[in-house]
N, CA, C, O and CB atoms as a CASP TS submission, in Angstrom:
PFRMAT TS
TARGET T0000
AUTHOR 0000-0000-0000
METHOD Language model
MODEL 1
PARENT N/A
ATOM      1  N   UNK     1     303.019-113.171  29.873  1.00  0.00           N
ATOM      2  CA  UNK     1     302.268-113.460  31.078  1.00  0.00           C
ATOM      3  C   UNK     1     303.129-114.221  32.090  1.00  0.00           C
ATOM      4  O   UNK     1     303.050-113.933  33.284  1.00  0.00           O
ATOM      5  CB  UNK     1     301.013-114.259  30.738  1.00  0.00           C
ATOM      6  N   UNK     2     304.035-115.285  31.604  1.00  0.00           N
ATOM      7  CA  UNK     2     304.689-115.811  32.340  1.00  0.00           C
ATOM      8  C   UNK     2     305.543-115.118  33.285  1.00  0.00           C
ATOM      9  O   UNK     2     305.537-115.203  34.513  1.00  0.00           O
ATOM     10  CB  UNK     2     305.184-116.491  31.722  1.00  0.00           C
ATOM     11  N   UNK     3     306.304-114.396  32.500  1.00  0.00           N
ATOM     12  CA  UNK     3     307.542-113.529  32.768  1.00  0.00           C
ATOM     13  C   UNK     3     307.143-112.270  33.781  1.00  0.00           C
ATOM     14  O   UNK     3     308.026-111.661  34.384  1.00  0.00           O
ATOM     15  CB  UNK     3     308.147-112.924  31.262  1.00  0.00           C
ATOM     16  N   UNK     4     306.135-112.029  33.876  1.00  0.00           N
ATOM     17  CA  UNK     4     304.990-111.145  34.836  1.00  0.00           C
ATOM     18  C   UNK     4     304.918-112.026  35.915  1.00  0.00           C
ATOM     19  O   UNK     4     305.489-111.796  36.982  1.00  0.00           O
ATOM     20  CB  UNK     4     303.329-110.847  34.174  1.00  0.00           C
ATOM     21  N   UNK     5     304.273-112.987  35.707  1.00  0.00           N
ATOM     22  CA  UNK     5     303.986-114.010  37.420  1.00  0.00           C
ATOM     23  C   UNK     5     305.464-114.053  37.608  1.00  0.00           C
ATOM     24  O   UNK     5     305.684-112.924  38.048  1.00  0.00           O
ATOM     25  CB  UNK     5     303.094-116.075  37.403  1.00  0.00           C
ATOM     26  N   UNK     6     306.692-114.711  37.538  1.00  0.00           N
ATOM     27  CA  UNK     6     307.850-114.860  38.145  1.00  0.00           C
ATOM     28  C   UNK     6     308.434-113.461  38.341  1.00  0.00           C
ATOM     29  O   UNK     6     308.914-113.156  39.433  1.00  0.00           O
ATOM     30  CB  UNK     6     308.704-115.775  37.389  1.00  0.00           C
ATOM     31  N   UNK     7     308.406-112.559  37.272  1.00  0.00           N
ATOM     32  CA  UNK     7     308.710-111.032  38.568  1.00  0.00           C
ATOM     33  C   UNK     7     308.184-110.472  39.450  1.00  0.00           C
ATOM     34  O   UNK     7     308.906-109.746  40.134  1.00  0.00           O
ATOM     35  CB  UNK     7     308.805-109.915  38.260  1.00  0.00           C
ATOM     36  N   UNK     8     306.411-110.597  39.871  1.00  0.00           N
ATOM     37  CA  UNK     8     305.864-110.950  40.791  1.00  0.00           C
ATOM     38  C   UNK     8     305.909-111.561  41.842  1.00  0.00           C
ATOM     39  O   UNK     8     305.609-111.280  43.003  1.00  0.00           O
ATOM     40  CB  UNK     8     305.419-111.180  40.542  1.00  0.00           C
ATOM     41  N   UNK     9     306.457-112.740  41.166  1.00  0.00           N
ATOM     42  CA  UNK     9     307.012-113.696  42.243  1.00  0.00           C
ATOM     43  C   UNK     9     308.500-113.245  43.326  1.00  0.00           C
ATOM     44  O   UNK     9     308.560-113.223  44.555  1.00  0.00           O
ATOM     45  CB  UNK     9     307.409-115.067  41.294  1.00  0.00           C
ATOM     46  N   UNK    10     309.455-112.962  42.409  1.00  0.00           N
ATOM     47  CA  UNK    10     310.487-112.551  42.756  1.00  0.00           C
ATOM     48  C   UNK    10     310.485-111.075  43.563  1.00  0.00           C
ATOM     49  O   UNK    10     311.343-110.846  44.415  1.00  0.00           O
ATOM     50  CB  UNK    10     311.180-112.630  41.629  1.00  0.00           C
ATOM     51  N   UNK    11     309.741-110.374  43.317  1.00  0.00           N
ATOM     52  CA  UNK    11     309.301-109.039  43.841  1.00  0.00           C
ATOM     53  C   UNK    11     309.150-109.198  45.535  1.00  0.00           C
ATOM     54  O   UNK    11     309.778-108.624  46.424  1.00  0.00           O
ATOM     55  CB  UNK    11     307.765-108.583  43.064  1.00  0.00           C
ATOM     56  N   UNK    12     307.920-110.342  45.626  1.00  0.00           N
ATOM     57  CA  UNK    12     307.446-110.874  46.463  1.00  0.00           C
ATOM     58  C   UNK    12     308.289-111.020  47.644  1.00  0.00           C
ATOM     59  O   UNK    12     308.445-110.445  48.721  1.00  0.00           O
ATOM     60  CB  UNK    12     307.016-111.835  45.998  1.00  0.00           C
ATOM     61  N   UNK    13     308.972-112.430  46.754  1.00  0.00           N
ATOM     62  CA  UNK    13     309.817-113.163  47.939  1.00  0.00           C
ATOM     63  C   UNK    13     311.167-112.131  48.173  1.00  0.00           C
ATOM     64  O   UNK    13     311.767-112.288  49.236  1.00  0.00           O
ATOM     65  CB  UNK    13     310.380-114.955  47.401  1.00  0.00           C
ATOM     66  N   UNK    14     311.623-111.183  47.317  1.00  0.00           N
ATOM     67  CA  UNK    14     312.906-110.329  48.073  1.00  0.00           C
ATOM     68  C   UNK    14     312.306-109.061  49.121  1.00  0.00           C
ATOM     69  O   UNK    14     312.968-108.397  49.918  1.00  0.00           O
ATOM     70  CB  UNK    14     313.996-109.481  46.690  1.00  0.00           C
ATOM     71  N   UNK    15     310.958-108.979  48.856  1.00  0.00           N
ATOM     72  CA  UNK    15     310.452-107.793  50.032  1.00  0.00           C
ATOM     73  C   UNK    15     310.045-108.688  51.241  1.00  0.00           C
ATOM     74  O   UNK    15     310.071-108.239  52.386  1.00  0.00           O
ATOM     75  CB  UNK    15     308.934-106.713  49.501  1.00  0.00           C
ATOM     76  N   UNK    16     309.787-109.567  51.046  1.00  0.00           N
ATOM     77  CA  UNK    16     309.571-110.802  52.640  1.00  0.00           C
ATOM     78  C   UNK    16     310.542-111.144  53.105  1.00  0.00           C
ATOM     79  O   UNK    16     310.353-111.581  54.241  1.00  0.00           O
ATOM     80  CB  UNK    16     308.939-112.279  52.551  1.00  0.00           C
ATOM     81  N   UNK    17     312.132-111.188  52.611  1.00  0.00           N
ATOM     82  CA  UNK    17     313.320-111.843  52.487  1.00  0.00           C
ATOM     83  C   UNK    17     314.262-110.317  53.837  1.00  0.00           C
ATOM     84  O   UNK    17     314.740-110.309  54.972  1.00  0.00           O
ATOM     85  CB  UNK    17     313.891-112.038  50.271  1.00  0.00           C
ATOM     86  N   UNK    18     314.087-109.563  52.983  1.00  0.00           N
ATOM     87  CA  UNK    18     314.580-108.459  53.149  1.00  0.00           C
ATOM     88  C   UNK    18     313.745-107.329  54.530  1.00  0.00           C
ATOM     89  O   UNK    18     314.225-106.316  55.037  1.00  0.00           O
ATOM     90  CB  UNK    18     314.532-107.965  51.635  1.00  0.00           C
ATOM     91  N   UNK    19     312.303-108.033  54.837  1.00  0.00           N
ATOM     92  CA  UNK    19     311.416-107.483  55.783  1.00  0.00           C
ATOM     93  C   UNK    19     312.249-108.306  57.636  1.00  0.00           C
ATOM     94  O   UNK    19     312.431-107.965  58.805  1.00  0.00           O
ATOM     95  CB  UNK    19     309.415-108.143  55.161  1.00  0.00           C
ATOM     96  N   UNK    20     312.487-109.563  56.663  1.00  0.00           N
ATOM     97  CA  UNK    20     312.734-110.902  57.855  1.00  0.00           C
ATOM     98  C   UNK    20     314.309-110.514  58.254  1.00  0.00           C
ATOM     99  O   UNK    20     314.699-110.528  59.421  1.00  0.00           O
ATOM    100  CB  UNK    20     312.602-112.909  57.033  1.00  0.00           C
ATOM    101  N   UNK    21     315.212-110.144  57.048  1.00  0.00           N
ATOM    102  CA  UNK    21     316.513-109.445  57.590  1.00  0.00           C
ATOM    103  C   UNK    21     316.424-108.196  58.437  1.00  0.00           C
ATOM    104  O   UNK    21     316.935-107.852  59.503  1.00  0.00           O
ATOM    105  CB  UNK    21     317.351-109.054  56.456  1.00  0.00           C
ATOM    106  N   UNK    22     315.691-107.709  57.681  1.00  0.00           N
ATOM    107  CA  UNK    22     315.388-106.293  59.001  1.00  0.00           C
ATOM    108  C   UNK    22     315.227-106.262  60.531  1.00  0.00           C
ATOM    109  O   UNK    22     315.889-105.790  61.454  1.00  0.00           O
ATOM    110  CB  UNK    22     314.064-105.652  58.796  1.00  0.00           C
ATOM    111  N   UNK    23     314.062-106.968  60.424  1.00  0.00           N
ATOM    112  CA  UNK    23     313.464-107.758  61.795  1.00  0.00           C
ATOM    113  C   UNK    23     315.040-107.880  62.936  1.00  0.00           C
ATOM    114  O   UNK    23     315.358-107.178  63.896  1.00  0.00           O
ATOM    115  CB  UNK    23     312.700-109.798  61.189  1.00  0.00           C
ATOM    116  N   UNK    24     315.878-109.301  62.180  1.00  0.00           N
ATOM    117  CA  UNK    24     316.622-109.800  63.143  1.00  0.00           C
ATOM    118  C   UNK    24     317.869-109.018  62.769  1.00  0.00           C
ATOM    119  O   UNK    24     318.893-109.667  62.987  1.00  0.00           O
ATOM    120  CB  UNK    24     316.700-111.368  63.191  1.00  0.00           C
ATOM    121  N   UNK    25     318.078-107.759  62.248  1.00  0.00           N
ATOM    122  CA  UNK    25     318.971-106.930  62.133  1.00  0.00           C
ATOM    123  C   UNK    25     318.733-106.250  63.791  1.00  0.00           C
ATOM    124  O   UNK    25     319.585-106.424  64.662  1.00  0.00           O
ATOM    125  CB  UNK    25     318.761-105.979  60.701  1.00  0.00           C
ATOM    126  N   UNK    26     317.184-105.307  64.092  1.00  0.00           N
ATOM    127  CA  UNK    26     316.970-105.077  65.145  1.00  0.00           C
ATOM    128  C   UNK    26     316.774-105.673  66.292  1.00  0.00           C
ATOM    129  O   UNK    26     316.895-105.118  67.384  1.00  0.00           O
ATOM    130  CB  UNK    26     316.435-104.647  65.023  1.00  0.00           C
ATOM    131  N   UNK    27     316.479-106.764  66.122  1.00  0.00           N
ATOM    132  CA  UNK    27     316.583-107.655  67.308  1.00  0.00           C
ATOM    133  C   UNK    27     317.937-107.983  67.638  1.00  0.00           C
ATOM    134  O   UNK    27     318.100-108.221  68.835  1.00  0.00           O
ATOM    135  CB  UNK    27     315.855-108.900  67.120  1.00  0.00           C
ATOM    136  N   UNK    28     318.899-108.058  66.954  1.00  0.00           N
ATOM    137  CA  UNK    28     320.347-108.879  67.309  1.00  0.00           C
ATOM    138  C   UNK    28     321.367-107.806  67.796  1.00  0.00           C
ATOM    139  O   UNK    28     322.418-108.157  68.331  1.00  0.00           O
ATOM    140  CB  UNK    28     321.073-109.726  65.854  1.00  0.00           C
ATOM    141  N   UNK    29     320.937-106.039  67.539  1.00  0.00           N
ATOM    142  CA  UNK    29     321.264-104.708  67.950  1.00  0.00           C
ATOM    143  C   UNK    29     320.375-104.100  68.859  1.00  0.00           C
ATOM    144  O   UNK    29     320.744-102.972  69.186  1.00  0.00           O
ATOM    145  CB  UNK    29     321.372-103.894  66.885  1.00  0.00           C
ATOM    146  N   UNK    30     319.308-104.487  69.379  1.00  0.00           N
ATOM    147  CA  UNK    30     318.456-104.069  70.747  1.00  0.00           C
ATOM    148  C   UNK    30     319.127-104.069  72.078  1.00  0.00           C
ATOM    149  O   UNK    30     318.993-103.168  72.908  1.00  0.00           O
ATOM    150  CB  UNK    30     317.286-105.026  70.968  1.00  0.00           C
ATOM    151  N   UNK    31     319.931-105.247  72.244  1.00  0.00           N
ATOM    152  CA  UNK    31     320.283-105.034  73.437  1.00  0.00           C
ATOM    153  C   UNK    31     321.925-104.801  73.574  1.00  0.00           C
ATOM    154  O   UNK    31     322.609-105.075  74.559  1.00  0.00           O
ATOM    155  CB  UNK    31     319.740-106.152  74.197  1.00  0.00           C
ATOM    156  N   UNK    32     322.391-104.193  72.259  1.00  0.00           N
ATOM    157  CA  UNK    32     323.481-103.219  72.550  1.00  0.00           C
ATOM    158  C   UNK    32     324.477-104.438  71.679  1.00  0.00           C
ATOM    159  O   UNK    32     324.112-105.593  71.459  1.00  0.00           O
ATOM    160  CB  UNK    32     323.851-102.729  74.525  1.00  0.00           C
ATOM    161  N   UNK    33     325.945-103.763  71.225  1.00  0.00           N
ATOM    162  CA  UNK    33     326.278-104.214  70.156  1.00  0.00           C
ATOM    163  C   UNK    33     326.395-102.780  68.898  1.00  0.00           C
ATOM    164  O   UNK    33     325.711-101.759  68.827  1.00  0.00           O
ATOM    165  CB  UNK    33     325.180-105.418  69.918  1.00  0.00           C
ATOM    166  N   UNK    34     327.407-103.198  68.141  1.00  0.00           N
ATOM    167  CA  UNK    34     328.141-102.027  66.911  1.00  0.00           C
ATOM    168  C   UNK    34     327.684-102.985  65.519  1.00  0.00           C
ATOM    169  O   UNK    34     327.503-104.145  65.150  1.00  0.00           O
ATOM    170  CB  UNK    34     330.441-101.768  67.062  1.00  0.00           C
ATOM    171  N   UNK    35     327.660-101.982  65.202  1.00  0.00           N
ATOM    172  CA  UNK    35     326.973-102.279  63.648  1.00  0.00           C
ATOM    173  C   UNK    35     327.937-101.704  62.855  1.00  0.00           C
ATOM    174  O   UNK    35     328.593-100.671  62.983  1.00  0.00           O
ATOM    175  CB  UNK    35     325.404-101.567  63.258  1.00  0.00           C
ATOM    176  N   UNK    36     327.898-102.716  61.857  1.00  0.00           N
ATOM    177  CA  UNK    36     329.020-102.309  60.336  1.00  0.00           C
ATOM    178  C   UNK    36     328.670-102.869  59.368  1.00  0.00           C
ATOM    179  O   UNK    36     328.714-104.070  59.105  1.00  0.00           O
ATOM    180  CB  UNK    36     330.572-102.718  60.277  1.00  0.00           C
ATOM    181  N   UNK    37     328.202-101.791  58.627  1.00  0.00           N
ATOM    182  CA  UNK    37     327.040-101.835  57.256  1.00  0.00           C
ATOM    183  C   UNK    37     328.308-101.674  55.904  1.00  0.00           C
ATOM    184  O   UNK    37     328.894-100.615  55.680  1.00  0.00           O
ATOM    185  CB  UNK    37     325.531-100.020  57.284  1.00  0.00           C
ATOM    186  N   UNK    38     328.508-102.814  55.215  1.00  0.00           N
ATOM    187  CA  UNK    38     328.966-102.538  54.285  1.00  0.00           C
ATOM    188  C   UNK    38     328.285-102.771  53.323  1.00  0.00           C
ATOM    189  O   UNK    38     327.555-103.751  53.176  1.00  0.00           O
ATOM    190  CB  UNK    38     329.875-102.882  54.231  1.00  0.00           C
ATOM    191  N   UNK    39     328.542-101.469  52.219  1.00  0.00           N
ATOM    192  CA  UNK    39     327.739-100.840  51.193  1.00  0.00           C
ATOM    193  C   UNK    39     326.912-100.115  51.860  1.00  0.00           C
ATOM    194  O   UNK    39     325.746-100.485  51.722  1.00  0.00           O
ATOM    195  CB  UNK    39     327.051-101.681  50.287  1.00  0.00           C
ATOM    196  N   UNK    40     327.124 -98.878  52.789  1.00  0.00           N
ATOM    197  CA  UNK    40     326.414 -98.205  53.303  1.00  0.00           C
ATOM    198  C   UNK    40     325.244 -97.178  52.955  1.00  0.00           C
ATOM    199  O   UNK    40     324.496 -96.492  53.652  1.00  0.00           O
ATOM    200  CB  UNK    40     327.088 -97.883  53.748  1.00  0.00           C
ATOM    201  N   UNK    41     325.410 -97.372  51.515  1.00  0.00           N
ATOM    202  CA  UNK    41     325.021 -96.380  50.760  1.00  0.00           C
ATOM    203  C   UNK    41     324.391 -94.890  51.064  1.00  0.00           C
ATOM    204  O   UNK    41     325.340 -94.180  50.731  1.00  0.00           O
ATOM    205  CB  UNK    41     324.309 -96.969  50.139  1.00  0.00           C
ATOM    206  N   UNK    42     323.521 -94.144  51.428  1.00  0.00           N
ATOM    207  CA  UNK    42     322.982 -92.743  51.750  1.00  0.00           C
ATOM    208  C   UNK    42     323.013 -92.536  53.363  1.00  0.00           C
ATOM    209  O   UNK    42     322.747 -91.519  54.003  1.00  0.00           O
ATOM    210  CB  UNK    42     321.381 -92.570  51.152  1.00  0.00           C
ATOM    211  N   UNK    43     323.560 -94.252  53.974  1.00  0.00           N
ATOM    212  CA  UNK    43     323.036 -94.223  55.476  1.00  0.00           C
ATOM    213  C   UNK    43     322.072 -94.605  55.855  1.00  0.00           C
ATOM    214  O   UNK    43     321.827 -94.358  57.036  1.00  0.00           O
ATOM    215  CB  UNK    43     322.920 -93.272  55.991  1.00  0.00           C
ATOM    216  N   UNK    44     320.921 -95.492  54.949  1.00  0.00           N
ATOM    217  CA  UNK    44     319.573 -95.595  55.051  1.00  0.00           C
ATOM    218  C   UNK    44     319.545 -96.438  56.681  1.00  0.00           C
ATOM    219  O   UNK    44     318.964 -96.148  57.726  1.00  0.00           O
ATOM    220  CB  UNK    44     318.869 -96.475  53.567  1.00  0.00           C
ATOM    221  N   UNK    45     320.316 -97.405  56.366  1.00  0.00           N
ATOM    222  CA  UNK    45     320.137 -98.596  58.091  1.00  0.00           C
ATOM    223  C   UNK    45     320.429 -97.456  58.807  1.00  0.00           C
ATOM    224  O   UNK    45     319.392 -97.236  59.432  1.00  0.00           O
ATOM    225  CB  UNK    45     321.520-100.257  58.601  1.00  0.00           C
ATOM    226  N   UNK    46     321.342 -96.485  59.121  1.00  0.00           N
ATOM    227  CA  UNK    46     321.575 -95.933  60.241  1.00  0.00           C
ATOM    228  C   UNK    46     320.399 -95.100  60.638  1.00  0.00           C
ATOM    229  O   UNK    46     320.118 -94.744  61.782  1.00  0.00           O
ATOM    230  CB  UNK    46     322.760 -95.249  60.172  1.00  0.00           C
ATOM    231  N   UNK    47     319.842 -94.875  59.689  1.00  0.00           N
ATOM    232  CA  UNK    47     318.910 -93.775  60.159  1.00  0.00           C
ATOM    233  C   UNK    47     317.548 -94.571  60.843  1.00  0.00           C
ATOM    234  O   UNK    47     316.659 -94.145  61.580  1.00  0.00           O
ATOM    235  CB  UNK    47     318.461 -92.718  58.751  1.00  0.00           C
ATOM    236  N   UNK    48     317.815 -95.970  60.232  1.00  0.00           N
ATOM    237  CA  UNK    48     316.447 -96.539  60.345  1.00  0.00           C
ATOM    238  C   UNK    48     316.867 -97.689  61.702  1.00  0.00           C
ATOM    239  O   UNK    48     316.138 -98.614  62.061  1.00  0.00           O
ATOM    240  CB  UNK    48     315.816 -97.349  58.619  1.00  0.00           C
ATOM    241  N   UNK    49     317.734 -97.465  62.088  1.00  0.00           N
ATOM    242  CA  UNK    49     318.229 -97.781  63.596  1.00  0.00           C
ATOM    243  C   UNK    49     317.938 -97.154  64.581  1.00  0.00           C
ATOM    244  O   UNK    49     317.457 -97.469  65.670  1.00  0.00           O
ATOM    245  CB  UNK    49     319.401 -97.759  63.793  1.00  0.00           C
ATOM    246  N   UNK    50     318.376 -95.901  63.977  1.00  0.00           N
ATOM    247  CA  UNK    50     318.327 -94.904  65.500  1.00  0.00           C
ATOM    248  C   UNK    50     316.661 -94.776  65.344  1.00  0.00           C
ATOM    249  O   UNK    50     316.129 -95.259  66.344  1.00  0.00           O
ATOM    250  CB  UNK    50     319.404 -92.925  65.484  1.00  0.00           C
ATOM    251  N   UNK    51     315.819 -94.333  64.511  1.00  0.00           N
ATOM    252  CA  UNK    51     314.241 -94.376  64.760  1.00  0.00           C
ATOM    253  C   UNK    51     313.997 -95.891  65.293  1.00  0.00           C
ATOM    254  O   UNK    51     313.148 -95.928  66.184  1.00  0.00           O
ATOM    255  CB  UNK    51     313.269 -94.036  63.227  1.00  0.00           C
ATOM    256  N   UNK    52     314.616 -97.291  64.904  1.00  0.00           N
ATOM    257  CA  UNK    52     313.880 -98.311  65.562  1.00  0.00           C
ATOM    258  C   UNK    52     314.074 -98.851  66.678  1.00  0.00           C
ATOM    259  O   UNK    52     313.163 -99.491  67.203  1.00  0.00           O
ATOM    260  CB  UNK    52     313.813 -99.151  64.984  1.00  0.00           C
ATOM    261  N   UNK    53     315.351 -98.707  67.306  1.00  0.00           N
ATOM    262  CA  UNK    53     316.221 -98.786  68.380  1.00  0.00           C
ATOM    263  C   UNK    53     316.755 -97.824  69.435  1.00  0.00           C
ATOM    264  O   UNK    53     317.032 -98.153  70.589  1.00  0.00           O
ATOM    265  CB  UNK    53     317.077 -99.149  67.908  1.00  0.00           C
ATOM    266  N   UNK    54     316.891 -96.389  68.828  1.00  0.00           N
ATOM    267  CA  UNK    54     317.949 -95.549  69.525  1.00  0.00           C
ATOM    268  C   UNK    54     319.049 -95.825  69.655  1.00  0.00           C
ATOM    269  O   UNK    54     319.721 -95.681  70.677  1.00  0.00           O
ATOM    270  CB  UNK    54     317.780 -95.288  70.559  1.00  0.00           C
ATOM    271  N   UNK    55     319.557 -96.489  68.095  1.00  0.00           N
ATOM    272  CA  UNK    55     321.151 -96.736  68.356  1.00  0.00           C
ATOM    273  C   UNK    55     321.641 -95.405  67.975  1.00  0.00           C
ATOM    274  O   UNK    55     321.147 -94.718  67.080  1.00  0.00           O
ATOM    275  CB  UNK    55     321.939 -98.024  67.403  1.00  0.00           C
ATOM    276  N   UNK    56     322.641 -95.084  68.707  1.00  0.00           N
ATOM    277  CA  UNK    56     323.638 -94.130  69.080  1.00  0.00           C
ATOM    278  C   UNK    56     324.989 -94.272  67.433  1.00  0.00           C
ATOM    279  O   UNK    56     325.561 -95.245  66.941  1.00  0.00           O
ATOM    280  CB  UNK    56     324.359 -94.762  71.017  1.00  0.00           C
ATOM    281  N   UNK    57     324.998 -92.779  67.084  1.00  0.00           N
ATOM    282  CA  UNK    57     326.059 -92.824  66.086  1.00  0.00           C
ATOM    283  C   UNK    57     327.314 -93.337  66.512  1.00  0.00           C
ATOM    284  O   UNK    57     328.162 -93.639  65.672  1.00  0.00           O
ATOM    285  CB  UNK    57     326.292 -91.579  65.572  1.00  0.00           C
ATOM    286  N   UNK    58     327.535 -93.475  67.816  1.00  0.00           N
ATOM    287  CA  UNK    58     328.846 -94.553  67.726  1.00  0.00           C
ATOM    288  C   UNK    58     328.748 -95.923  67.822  1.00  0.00           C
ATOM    289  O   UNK    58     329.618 -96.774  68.005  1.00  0.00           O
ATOM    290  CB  UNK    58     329.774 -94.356  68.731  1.00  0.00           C
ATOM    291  N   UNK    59     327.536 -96.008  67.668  1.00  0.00           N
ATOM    292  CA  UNK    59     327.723 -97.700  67.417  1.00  0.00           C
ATOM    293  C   UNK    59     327.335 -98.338  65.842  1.00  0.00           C
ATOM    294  O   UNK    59     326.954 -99.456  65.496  1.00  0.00           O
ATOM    295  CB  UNK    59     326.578 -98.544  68.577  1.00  0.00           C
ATOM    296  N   UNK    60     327.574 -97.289  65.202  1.00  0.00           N
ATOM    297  CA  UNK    60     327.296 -97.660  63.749  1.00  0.00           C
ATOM    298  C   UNK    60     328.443 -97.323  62.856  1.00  0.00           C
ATOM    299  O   UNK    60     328.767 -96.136  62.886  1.00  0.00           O
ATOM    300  CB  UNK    60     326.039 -96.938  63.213  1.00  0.00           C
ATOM    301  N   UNK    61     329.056 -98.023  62.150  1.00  0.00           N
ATOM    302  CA  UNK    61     330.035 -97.903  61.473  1.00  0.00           C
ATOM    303  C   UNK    61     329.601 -98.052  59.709  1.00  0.00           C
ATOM    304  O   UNK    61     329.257 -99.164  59.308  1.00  0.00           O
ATOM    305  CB  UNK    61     331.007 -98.932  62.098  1.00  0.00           C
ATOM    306  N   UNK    62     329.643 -96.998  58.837  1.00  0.00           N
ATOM    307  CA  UNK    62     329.564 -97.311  57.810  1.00  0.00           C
ATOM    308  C   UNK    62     330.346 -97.446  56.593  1.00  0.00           C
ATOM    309  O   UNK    62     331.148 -96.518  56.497  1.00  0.00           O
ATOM    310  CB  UNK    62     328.955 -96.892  57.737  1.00  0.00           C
ATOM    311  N   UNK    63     330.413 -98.482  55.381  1.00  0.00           N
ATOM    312  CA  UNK    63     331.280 -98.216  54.687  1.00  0.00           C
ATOM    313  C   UNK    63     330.726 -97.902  53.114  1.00  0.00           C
ATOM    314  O   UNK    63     329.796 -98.529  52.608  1.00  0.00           O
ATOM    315  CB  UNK    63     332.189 -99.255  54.897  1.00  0.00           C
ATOM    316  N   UNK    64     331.274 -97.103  52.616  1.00  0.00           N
ATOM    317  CA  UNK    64     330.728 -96.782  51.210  1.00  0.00           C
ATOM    318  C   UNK    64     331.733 -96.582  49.906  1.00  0.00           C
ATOM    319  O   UNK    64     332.555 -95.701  50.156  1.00  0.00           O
ATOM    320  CB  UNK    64     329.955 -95.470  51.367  1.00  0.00           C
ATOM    321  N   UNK    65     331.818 -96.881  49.216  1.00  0.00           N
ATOM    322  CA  UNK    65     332.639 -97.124  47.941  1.00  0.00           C
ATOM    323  C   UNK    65     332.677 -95.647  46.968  1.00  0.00           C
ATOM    324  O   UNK    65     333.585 -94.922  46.560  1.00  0.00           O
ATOM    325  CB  UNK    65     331.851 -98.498  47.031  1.00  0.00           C
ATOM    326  N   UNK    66     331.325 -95.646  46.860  1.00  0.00           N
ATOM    327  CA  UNK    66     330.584 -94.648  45.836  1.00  0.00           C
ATOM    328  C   UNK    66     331.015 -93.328  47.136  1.00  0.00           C
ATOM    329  O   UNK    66     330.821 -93.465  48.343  1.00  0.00           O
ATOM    330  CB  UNK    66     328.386 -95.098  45.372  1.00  0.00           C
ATOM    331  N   UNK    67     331.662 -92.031  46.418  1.00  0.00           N
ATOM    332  CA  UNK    67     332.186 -91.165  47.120  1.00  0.00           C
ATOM    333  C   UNK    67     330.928 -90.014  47.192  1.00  0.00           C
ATOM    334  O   UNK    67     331.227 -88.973  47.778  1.00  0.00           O
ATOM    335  CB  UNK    67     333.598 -90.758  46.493  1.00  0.00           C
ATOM    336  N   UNK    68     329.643 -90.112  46.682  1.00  0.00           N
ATOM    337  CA  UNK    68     328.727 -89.126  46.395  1.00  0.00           C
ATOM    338  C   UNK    68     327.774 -89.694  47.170  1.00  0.00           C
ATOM    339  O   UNK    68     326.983 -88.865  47.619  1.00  0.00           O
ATOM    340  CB  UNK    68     328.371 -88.834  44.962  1.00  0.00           C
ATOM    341  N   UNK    69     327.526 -91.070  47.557  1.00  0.00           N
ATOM    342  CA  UNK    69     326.944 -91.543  48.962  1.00  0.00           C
ATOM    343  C   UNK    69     327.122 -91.214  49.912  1.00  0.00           C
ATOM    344  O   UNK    69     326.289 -90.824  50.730  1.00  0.00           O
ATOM    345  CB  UNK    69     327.048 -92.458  49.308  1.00  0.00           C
ATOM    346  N   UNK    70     328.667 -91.324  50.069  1.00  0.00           N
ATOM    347  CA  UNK    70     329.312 -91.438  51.319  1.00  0.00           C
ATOM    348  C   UNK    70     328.445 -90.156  51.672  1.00  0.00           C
ATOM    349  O   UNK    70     327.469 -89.961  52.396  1.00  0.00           O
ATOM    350  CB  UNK    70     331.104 -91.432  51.414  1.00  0.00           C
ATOM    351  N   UNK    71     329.467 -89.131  50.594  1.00  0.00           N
ATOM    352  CA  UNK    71     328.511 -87.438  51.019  1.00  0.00           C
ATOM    353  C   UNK    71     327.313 -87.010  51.174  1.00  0.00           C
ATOM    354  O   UNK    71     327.032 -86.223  52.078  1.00  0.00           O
ATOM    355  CB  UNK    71     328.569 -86.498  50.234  1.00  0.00           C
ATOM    356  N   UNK    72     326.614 -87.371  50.492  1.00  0.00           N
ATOM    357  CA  UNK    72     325.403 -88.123  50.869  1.00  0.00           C
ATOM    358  C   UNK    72     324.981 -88.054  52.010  1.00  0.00           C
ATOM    359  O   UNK    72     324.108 -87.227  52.272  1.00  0.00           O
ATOM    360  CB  UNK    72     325.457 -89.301  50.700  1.00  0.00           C
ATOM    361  N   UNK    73     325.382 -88.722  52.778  1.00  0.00           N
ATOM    362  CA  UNK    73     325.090 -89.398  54.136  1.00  0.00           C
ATOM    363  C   UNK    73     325.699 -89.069  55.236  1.00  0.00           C
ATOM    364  O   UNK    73     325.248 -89.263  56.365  1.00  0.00           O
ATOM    365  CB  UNK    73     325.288 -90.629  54.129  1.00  0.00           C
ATOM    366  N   UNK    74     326.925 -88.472  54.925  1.00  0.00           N
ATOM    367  CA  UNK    74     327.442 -87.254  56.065  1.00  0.00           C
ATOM    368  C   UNK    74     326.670 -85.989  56.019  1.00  0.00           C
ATOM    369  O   UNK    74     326.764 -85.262  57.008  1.00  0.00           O
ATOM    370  CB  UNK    74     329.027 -86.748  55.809  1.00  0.00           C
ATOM    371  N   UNK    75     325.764 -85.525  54.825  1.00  0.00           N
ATOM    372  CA  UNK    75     325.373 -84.424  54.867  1.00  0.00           C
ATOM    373  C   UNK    75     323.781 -84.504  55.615  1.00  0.00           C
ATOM    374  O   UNK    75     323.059 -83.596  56.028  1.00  0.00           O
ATOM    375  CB  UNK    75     325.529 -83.886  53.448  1.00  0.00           C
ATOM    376  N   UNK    76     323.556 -86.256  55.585  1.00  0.00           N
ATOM    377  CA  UNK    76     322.187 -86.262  56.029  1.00  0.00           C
ATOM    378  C   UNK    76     322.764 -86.565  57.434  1.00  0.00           C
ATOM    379  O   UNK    76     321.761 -86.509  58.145  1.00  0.00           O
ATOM    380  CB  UNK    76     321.025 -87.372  55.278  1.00  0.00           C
ATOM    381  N   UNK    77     323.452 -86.754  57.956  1.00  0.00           N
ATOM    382  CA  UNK    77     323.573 -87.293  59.642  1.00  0.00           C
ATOM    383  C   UNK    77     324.014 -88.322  59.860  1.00  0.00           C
ATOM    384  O   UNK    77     324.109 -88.720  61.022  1.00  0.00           O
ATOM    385  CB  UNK    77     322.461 -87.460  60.417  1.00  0.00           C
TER
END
């Protein structure tokens, strides 16, 4: 039971944590400014830029380690 409430807990506070990074990710790239996402993984921020912002693929720079991401994410846009 314990071990349930603190992953609960933890669940919690990294989706509020991670909602509040988002937030001032788009706010601090709204009024123009390049972005460089390391651990880029599938491209997810880029995609979720240009729907929240209309940032432009040249102002996003991504980097990815994992070579099946990368592809990944050139194949998605």
């Amino acid at each position: 039971m314990l071990e349930a409430y603190f992953k609960a807990l933890y669940q919690r506070t990294m989706r509020e944590a991670y909602s509040l990074a988002a937030q001032e990710i788009v706010a601090s790239l709204s009024d123009g400014g390049e972005c460089l996402d390391c651990g880029a993984s599938d491209g997810y921020w880029m995609i979720r830029l240009r729907d929240a912002i209309g940032l432009a693929d040249d102002r996003y720079y991504g980097i990815e380690w994992d070579r099946r991401l990368a592809q990944l994410a050139h194949e998605i846009g």
